[in-house]
C-alpha positions in Angstrom: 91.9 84.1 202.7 95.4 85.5 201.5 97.3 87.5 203.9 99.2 90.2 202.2 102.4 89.9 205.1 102.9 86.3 204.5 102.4 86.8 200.7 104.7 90.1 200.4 108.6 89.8 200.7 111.0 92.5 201.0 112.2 93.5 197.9 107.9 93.6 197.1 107.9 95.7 200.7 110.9 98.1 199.5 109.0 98.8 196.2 105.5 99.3 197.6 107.4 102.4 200.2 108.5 103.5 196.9 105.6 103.8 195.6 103.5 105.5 198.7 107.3 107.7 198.1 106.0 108.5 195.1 102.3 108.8 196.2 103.6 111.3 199.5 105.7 113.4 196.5 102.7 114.3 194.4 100.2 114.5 197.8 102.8 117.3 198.9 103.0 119.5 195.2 98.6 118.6 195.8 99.0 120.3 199.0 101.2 123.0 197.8 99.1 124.5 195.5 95.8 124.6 197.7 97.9 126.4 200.9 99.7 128.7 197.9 103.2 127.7 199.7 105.9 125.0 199.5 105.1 121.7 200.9 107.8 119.1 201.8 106.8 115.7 202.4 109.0 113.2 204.7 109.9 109.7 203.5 107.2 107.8 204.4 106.7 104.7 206.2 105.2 101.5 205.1 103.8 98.7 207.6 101.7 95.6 206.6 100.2 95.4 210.2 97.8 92.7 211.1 93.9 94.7 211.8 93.6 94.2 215.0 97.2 96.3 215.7 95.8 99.7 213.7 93.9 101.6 216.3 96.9 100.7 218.8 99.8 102.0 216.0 97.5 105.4 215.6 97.3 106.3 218.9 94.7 106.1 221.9 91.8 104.0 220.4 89.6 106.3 223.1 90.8 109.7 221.4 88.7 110.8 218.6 90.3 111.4 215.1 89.3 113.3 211.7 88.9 110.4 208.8 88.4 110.5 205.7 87.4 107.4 203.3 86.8 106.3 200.5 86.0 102.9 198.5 88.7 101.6 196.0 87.4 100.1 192.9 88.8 98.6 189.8 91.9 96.6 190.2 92.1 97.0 193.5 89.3 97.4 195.6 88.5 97.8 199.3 88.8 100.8 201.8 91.2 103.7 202.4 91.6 105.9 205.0 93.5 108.9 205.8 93.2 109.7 209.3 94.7 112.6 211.1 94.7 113.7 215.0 92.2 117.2 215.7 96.0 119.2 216.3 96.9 118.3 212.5 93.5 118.9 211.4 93.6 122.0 213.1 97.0 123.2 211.4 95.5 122.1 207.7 92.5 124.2 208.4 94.4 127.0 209.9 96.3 127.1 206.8 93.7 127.3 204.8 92.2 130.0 206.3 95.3 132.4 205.0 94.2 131.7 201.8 90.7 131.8 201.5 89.5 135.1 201.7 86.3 135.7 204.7 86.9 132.0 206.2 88.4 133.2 209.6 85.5 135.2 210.4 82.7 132.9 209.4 80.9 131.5 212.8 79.3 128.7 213.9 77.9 126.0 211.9 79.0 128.2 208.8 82.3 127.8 209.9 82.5 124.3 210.1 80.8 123.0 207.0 83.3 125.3 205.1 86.0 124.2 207.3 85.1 120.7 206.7 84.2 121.3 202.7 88.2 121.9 203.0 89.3 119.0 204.8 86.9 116.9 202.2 88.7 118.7 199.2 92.3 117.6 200.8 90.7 114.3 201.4 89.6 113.6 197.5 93.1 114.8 196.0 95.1 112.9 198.5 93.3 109.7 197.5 93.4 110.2 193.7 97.2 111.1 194.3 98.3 108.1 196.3 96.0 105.6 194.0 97.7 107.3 190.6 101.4 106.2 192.1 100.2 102.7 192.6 98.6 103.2 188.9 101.6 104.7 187.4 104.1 101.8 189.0 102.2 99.1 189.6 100.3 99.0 186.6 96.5 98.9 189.1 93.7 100.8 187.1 92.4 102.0 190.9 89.4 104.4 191.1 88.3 106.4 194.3 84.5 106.9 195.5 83.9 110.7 196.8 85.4 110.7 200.3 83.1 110.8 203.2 84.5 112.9 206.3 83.9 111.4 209.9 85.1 112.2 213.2 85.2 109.4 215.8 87.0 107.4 218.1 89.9 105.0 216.0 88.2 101.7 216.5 84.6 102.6 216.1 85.3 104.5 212.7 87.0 101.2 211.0 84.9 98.8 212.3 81.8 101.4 211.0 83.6 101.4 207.5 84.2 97.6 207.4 81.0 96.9 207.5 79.8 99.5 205.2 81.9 97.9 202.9 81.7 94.2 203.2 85.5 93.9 204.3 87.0 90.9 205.5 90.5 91.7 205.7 93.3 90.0 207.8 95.8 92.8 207.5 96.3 96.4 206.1 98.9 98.8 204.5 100.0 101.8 206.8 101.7 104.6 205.7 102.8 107.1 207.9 103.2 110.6 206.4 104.1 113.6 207.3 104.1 117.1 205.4 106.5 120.1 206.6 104.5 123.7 205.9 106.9 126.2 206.9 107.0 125.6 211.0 103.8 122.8 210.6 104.5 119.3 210.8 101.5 118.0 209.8 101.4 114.1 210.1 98.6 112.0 208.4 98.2 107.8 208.3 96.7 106.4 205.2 95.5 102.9 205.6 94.6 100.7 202.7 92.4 97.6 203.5 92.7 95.7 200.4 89.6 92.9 200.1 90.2 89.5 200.0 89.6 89.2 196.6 92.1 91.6 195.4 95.3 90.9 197.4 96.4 89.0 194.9 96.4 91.9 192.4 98.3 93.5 194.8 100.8 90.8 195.4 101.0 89.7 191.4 101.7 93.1 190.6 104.6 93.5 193.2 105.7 90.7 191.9 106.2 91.7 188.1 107.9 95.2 189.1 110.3 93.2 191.2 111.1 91.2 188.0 111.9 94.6 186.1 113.9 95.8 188.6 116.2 92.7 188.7 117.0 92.3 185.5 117.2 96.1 184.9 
């Protein structure tokens, strides 16, 4: 099975942070125009982490988190994750609220399903954002499924979603983000988990850009 850390150097490393720059530029303008205010994302950081670090690197394992995933296919397939703590989830939504008119005084389960139908919305730009920067410089035709929203403990919700999707994987991109919103600081991890079968892709495709770059 190929292992993208042993496969990637790091010129290949410094041009895939470019790209998920790239990815965290467009996520933020996304953003912008669903909270009606300026967004400013933070350079991001990329780790290729070995699986069984992730839930460690996110935080507690035991505290729950909001995810949101979705199946990769095309090019590239596997899983992808954006995962965020209840405190940032509750910024997002807070946000939100300013600019959709009657959400702050729904109740109840009312509340939630719209709340949630918000999150989801954030959750299926974000993806088709980040996966059109790996299109537009890596050259990946990538496609999203509709997200599904979860909240759970760390561990449980990856191990869930590896199984749901048949994943075997022996490492995984992280990329920490965070988005400025006036005085929020909202920070958000996207995990890809590439399948075996298309690491490669991955790595080929790294591979050519590095090429263009050198003898640019």
């Amino acid at each position: 099975m190929s292992d993208i850390k042993q496969l990637v150097n790091k010129e290949q490393l410094g041009l895939l942070t470019e790209t998920m720059n790239i990815g965290a530029g467009n996520a933020a303008a996304a953003l912008g125009q669903i909270l009606h205010r300026p967004v400013l994302p933070v350079m991001p950081r990329v780790h290729i982490k070995p699986l069984a670090k992730v839930s460690s690197i996110l935080g507690d394992p035991a505290s729950p988190v909001v995810c949101i995933r979705t199946r990769m296919v095309g090019d590239l397939t596997g899983g992808m994750f954006f995962i965020m703590s209840p405190e940032d989830k509750l910024a997002l939504v807070n946000l939100a609220e300013q600019v959709t008119p009657g959400l702050s005084q729904l109740t109840g389960r009312e509340s939630e399903e719209v709340k949630f139908s918000a999150l989801y919305e954030v959750g299926n730009i974000l993806a088709g954002v980040y996966l059109t920067a790996v299109h537009d410089f890596c050259g990946l035709n990538i496609y999203h499924t509709l997200p599904v929203l979860a909240v759970d403990m760390v561990q449980a919700l990856l191990d869930e979603a590896l199984v749901g999707f048949s994943l075997q994987a022996q490492t995984v991109l992280l990329v920490e983000n965070e988005f400025s919103v006036e005085e929020h600081h909202i920070r958000t991890m996207l995990l890809i988990i590439p399948s075996a079968d298309s690491v490669n892709s991955l790595v080929n495709a790294l591979g050519k850009m590095s090429e263009v770059y050198d003898s640019a």
